[in-house]
PDB file of N, CA, C and O in Angstrom:
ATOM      1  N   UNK A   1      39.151 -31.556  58.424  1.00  0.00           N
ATOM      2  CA  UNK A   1      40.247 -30.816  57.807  1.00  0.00           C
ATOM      3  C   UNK A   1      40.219 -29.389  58.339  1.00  0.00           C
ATOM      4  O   UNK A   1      39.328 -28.563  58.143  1.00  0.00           O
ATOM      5  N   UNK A   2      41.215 -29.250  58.967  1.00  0.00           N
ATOM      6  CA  UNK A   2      41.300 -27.460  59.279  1.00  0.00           C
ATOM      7  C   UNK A   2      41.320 -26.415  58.274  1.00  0.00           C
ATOM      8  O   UNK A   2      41.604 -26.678  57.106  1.00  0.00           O
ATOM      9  N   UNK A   3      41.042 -25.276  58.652  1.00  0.00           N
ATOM     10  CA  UNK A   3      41.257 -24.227  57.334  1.00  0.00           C
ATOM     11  C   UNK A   3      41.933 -24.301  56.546  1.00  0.00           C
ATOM     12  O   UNK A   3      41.686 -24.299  55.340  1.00  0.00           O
ATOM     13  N   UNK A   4      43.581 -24.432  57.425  1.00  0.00           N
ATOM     14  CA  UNK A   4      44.590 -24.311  56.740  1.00  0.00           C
ATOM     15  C   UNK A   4      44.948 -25.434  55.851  1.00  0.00           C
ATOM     16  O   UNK A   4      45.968 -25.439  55.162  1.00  0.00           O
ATOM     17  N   UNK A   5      44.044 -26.421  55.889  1.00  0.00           N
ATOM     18  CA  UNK A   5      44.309 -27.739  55.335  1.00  0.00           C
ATOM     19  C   UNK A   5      43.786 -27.308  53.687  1.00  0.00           C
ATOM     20  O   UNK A   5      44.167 -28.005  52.747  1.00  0.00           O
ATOM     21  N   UNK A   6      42.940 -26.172  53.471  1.00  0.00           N
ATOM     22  CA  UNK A   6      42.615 -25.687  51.827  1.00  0.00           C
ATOM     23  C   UNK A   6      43.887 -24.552  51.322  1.00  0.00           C
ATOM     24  O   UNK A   6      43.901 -24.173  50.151  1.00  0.00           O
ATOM     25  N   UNK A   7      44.671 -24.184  52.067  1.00  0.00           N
ATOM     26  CA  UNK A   7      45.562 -23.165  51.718  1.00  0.00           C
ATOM     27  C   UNK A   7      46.600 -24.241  51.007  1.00  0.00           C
ATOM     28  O   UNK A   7      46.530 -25.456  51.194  1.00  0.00           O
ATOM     29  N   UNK A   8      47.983 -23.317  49.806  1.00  0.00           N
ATOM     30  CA  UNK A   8      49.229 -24.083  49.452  1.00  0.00           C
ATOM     31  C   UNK A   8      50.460 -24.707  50.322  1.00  0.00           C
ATOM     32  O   UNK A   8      51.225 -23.994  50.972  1.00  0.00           O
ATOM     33  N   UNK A   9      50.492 -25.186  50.299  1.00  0.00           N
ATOM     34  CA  UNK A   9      51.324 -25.630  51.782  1.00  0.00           C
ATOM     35  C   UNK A   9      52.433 -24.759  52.229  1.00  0.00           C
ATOM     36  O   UNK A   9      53.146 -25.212  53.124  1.00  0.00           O
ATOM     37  N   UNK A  10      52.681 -23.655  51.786  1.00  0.00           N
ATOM     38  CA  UNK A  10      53.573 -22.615  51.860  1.00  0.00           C
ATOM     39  C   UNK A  10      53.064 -21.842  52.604  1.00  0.00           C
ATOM     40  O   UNK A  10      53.373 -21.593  53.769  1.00  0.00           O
ATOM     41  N   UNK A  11      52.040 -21.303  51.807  1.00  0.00           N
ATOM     42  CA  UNK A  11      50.915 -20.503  52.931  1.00  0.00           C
ATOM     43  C   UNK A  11      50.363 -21.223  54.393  1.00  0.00           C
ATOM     44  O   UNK A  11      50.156 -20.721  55.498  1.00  0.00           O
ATOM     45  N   UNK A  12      50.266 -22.181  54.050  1.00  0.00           N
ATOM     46  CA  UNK A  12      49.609 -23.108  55.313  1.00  0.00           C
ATOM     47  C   UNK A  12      50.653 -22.828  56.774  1.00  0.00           C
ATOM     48  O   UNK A  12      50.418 -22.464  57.926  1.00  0.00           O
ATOM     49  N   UNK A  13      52.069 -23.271  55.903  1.00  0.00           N
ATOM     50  CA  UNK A  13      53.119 -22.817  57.348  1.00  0.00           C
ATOM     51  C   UNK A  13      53.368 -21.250  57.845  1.00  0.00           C
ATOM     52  O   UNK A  13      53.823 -20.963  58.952  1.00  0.00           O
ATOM     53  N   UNK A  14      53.033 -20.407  56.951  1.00  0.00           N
ATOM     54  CA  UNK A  14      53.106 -19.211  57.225  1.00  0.00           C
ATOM     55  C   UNK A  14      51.379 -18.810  58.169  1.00  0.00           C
ATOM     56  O   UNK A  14      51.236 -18.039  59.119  1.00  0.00           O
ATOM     57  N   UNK A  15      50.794 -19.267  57.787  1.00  0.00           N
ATOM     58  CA  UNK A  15      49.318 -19.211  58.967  1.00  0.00           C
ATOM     59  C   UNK A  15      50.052 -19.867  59.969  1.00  0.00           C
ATOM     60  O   UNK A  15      50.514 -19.124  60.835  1.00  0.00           O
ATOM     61  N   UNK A  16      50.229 -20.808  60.051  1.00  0.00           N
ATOM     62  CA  UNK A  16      50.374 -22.464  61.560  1.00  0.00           C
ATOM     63  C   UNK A  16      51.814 -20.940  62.290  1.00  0.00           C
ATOM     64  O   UNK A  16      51.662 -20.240  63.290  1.00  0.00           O
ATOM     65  N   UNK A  17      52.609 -20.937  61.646  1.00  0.00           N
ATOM     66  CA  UNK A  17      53.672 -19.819  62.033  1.00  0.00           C
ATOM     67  C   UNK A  17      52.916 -18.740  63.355  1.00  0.00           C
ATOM     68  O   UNK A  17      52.929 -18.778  64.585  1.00  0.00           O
ATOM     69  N   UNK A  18      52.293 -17.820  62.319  1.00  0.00           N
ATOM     70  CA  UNK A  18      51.147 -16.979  62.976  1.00  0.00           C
ATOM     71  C   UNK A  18      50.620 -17.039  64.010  1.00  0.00           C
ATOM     72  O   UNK A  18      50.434 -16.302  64.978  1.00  0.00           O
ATOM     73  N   UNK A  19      50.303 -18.381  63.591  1.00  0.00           N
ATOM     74  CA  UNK A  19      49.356 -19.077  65.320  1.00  0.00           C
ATOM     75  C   UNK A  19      49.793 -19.078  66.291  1.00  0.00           C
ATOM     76  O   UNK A  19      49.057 -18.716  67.209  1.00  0.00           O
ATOM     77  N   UNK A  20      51.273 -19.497  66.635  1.00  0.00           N
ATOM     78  CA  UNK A  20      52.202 -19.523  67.652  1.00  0.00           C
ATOM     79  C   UNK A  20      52.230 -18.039  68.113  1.00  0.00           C
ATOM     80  O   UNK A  20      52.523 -17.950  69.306  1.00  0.00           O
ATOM     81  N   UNK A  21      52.023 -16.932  67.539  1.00  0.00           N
ATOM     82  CA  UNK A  21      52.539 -15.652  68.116  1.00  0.00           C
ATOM     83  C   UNK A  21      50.834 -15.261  69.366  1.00  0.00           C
ATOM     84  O   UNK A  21      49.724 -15.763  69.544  1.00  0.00           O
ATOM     85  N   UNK A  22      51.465 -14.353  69.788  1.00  0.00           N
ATOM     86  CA  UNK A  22      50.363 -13.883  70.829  1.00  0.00           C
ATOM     87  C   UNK A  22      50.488 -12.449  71.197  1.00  0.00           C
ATOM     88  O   UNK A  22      51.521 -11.995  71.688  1.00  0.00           O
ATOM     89  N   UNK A  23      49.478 -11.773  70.969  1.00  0.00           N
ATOM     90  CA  UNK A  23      49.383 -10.468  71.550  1.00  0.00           C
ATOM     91  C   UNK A  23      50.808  -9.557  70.489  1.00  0.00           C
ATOM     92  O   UNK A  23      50.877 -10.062  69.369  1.00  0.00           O
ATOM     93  N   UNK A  24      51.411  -8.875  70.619  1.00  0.00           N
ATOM     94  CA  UNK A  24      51.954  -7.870  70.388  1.00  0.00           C
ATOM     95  C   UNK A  24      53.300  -8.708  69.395  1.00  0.00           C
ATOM     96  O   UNK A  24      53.621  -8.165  68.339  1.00  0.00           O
ATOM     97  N   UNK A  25      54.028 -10.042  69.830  1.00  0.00           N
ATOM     98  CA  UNK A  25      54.643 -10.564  69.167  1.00  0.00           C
ATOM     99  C   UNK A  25      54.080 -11.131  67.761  1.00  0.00           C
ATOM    100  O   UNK A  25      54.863 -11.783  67.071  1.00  0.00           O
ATOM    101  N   UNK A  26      52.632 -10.893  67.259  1.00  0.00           N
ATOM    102  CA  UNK A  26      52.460 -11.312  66.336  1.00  0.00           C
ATOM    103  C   UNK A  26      52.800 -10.293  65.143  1.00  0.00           C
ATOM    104  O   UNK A  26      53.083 -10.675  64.007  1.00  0.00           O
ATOM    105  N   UNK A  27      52.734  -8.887  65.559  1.00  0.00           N
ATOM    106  CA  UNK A  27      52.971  -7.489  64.963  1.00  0.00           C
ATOM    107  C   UNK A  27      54.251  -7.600  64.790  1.00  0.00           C
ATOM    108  O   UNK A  27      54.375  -7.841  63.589  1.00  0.00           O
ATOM    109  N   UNK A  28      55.451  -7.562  65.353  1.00  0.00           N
ATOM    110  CA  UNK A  28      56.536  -8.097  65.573  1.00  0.00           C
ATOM    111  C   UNK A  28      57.102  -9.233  64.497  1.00  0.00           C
ATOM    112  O   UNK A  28      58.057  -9.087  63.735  1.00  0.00           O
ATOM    113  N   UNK A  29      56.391 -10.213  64.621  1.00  0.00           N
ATOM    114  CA  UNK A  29      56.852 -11.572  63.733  1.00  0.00           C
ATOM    115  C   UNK A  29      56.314 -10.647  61.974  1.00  0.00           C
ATOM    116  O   UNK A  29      57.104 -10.418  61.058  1.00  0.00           O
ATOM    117  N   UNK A  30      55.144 -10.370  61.974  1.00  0.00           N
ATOM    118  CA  UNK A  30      54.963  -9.662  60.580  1.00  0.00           C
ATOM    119  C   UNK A  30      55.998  -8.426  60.042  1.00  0.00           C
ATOM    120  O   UNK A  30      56.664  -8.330  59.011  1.00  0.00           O
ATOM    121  N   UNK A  31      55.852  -7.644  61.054  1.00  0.00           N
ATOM    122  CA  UNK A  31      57.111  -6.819  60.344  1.00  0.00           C
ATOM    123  C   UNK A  31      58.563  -7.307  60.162  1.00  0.00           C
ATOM    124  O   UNK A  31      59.373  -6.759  59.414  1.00  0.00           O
ATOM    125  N   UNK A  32      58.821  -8.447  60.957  1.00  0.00           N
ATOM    126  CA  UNK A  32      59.969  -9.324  60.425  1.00  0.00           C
ATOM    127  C   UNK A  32      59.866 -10.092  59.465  1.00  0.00           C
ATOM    128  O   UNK A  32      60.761 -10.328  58.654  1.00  0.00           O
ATOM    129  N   UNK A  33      58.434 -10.690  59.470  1.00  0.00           N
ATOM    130  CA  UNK A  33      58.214 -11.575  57.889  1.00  0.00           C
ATOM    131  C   UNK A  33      58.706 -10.155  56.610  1.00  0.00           C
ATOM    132  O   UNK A  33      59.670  -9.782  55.941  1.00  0.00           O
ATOM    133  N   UNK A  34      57.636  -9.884  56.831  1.00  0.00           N
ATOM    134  CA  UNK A  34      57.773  -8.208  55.710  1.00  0.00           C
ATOM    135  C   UNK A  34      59.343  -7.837  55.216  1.00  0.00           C
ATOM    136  O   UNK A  34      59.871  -7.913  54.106  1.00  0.00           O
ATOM    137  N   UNK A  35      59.851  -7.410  56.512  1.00  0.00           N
ATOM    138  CA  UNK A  35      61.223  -7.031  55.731  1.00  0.00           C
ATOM    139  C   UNK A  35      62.336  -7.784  55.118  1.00  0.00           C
ATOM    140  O   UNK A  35      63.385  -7.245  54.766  1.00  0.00           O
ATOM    141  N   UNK A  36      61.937  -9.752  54.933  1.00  0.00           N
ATOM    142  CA  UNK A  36      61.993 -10.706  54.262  1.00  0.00           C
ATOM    143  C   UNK A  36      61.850 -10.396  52.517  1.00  0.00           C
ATOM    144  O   UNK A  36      62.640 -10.462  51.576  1.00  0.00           O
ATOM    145  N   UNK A  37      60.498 -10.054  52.656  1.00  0.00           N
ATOM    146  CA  UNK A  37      59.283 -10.110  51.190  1.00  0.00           C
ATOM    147  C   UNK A  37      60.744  -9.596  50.213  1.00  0.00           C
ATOM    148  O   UNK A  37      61.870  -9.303  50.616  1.00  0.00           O
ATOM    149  N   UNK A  38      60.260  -9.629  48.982  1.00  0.00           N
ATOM    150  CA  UNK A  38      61.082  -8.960  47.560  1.00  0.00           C
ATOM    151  C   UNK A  38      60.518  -7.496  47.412  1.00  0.00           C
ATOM    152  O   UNK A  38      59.294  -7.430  47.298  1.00  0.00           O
ATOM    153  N   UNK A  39      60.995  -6.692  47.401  1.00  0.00           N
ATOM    154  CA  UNK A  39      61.103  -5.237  46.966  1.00  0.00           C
ATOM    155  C   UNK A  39      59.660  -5.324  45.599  1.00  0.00           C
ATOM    156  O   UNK A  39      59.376  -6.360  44.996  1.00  0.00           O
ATOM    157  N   UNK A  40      58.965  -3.976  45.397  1.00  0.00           N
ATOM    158  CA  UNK A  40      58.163  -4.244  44.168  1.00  0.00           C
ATOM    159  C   UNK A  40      58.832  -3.810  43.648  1.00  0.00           C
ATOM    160  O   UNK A  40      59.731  -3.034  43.971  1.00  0.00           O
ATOM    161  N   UNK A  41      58.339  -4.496  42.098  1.00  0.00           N
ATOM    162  CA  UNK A  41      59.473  -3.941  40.549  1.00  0.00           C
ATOM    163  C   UNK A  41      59.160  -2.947  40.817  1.00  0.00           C
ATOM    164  O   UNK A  41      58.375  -2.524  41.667  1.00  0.00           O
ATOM    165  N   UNK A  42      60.007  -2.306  39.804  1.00  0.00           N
ATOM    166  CA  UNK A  42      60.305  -0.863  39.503  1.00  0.00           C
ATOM    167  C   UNK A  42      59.449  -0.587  38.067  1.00  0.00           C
ATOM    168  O   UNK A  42      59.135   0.583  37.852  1.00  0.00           O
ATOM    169  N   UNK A  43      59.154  -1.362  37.321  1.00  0.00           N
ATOM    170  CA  UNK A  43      58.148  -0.992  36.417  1.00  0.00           C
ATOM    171  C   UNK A  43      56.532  -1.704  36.742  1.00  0.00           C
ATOM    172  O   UNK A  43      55.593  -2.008  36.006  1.00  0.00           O
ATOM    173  N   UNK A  44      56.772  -1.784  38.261  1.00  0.00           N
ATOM    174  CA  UNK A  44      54.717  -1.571  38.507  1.00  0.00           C
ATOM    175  C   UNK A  44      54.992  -0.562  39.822  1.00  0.00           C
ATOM    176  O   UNK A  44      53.987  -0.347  40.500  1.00  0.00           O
ATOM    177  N   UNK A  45      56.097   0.008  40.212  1.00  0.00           N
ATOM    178  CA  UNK A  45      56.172   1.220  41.222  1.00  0.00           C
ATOM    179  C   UNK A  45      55.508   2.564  40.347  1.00  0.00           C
ATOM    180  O   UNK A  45      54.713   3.407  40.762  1.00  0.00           O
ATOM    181  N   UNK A  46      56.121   2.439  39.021  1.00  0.00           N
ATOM    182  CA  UNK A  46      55.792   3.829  38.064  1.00  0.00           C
ATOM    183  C   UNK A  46      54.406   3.538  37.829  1.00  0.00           C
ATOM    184  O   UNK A  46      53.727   4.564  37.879  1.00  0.00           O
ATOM    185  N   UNK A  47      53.908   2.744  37.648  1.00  0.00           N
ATOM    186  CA  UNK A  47      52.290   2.347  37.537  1.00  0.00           C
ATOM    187  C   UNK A  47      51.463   3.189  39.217  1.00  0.00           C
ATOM    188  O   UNK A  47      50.488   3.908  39.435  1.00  0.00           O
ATOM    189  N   UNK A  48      51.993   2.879  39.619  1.00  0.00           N
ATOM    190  CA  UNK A  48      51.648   3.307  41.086  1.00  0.00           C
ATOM    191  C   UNK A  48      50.187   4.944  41.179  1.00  0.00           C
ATOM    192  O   UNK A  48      50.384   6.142  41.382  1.00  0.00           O
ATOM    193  N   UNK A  49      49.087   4.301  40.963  1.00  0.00           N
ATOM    194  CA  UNK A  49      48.095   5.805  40.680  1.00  0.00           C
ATOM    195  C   UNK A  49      47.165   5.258  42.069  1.00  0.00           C
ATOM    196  O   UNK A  49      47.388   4.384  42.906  1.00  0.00           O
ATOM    197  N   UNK A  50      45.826   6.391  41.836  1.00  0.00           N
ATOM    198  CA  UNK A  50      44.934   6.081  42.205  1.00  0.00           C
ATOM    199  C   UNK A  50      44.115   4.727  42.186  1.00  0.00           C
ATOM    200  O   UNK A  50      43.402   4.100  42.969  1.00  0.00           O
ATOM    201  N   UNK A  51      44.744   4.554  40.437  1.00  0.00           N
ATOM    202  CA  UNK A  51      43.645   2.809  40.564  1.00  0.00           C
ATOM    203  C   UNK A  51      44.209   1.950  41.388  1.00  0.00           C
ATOM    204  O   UNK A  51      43.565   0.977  41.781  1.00  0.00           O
ATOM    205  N   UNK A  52      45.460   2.163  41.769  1.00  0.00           N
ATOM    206  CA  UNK A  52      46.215   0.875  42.400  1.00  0.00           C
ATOM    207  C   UNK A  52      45.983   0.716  44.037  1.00  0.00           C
ATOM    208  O   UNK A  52      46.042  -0.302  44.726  1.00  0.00           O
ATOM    209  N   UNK A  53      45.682   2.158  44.427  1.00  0.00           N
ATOM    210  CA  UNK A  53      45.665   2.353  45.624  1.00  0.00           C
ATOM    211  C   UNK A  53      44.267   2.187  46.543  1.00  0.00           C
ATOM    212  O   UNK A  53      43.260   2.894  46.519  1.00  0.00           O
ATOM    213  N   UNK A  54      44.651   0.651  47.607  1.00  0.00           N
ATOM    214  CA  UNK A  54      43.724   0.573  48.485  1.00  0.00           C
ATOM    215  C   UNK A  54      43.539   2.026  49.233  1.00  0.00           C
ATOM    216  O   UNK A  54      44.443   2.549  49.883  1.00  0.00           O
ATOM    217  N   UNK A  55      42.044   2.683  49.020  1.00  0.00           N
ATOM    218  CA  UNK A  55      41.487   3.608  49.426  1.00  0.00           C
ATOM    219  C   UNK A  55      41.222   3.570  51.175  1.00  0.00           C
ATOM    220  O   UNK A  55      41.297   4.494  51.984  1.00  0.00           O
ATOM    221  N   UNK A  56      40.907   2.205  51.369  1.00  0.00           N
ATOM    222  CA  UNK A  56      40.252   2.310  52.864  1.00  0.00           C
ATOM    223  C   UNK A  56      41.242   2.322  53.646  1.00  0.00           C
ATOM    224  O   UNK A  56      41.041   3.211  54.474  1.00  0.00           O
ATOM    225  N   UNK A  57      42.473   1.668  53.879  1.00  0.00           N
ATOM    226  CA  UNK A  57      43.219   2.049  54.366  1.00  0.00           C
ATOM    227  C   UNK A  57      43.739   3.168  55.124  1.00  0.00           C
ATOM    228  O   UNK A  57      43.741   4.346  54.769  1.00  0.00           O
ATOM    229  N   UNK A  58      44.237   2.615  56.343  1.00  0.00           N
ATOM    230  CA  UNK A  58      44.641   3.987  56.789  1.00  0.00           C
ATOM    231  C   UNK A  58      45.982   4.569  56.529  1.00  0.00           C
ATOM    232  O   UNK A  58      46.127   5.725  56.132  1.00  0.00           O
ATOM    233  N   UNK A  59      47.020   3.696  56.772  1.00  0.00           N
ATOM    234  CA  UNK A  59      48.459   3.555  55.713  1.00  0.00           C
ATOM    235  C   UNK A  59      48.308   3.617  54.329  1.00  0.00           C
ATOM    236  O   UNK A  59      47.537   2.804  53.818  1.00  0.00           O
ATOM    237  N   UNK A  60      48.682   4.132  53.873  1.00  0.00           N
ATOM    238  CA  UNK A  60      49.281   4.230  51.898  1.00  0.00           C
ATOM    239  C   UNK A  60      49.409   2.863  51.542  1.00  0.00           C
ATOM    240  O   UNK A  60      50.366   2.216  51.966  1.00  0.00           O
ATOM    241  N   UNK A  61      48.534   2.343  50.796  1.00  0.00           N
ATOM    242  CA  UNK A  61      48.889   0.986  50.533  1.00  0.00           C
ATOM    243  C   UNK A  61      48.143   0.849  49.137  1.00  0.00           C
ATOM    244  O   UNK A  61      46.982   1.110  48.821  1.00  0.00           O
ATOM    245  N   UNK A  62      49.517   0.208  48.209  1.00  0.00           N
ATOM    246  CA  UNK A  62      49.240   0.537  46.373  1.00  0.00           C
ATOM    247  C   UNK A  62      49.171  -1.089  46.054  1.00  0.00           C
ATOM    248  O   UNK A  62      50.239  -1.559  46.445  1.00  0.00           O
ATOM    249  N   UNK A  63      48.438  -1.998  45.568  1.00  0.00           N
ATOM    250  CA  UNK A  63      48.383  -3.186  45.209  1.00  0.00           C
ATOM    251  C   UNK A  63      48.397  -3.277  43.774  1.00  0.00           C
ATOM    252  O   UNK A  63      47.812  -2.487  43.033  1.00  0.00           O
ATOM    253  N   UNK A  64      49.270  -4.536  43.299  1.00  0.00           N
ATOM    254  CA  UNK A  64      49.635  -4.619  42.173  1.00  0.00           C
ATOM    255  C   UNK A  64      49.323  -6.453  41.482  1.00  0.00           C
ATOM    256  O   UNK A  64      49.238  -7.408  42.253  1.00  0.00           O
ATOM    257  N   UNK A  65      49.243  -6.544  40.499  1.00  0.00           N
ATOM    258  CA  UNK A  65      49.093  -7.977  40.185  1.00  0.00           C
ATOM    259  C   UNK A  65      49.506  -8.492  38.812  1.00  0.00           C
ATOM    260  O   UNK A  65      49.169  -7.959  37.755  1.00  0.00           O
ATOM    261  N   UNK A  66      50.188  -9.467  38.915  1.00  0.00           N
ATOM    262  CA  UNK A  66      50.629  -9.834  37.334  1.00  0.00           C
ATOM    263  C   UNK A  66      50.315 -11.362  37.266  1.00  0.00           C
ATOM    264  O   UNK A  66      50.058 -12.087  38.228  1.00  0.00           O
ATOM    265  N   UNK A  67      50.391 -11.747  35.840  1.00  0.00           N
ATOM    266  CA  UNK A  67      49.971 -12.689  35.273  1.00  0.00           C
ATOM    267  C   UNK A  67      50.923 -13.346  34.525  1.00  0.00           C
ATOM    268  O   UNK A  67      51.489 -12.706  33.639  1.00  0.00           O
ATOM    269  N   UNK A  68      51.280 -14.797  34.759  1.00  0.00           N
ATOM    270  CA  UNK A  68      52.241 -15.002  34.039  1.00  0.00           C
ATOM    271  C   UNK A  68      51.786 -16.657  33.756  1.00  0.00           C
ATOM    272  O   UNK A  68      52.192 -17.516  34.539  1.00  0.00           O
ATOM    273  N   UNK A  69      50.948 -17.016  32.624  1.00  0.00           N
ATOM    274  CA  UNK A  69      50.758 -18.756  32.347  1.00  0.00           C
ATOM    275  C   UNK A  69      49.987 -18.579  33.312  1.00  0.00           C
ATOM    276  O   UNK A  69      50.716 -18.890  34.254  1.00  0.00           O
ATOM    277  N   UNK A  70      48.680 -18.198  33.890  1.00  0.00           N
ATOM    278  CA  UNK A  70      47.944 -18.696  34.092  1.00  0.00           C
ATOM    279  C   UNK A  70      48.228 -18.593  35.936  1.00  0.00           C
ATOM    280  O   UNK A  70      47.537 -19.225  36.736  1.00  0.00           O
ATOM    281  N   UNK A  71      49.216 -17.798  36.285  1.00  0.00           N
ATOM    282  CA  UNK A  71      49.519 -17.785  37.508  1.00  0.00           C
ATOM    283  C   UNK A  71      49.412 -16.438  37.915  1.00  0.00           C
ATOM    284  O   UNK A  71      49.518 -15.555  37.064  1.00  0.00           O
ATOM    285  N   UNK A  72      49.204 -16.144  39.177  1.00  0.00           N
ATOM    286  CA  UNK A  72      48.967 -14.716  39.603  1.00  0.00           C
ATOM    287  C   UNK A  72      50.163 -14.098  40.873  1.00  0.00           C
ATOM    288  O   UNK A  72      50.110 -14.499  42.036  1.00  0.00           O
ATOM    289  N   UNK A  73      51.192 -13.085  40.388  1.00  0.00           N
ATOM    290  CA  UNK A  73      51.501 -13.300  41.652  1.00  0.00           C
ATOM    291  C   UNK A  73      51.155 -11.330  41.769  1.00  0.00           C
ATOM    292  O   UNK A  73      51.036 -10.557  40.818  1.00  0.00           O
ATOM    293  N   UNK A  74      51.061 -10.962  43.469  1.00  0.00           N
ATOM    294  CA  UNK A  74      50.336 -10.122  44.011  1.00  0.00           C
ATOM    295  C   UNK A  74      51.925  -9.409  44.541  1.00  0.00           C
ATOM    296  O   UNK A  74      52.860 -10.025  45.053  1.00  0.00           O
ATOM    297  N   UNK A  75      51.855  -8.077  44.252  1.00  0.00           N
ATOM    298  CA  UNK A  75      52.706  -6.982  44.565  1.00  0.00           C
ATOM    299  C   UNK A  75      51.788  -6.019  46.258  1.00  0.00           C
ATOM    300  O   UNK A  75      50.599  -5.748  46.422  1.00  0.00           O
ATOM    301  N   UNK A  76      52.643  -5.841  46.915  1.00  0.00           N
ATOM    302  CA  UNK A  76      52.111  -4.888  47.589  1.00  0.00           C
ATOM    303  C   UNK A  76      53.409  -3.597  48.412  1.00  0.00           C
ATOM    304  O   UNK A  76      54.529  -3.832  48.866  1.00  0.00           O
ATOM    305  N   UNK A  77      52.655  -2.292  48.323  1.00  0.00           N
ATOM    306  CA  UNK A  77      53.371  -1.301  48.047  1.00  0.00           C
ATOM    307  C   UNK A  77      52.756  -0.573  49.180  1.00  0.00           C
ATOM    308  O   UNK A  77      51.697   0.036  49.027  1.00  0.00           O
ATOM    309  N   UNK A  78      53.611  -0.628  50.724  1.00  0.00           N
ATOM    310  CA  UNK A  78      53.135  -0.203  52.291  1.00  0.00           C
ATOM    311  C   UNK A  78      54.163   0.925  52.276  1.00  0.00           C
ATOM    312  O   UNK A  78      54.289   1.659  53.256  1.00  0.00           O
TER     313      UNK A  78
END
């Protein structure tokens, strides 16, 4: 079983996707995935502090996470 064979099958095509790119078109294909993604709410933008913010980074980058039944979905703020 390949890696991608433990990922959701959503994710799985978005890796196998990935794979196809090479060198500089893979930067390319992400910032086109990206400007796809959903906008973050506007009530976890005002949340937006120090705790939220990946430090190591070299770009500004604020991570966010909610909970809904037991499900997690992940905000990110570039």
């Amino acid at each position: 079983m390949s890696e991608t064979g433990k990922l959701p099958a959503r994710l799985a095509e978005i890796v196998e996707d990935f794979g196809y790119c090479q060198g500089r078109e893979k930067l390319e294909y992400l910032l086109e995935y990206a400007e796809r993604l959903p906008d973050v709410p506007e009530s976890l933008l005002r949340l937006r502090d120090d705790a939220h913010q990946v430090h190591e980074c070299v770009t500004p980058i604020w991570l966010f996470a909610e909970e809904n039944a037991g499900r997690f979905r992940f905000h990110f703020d570039v």
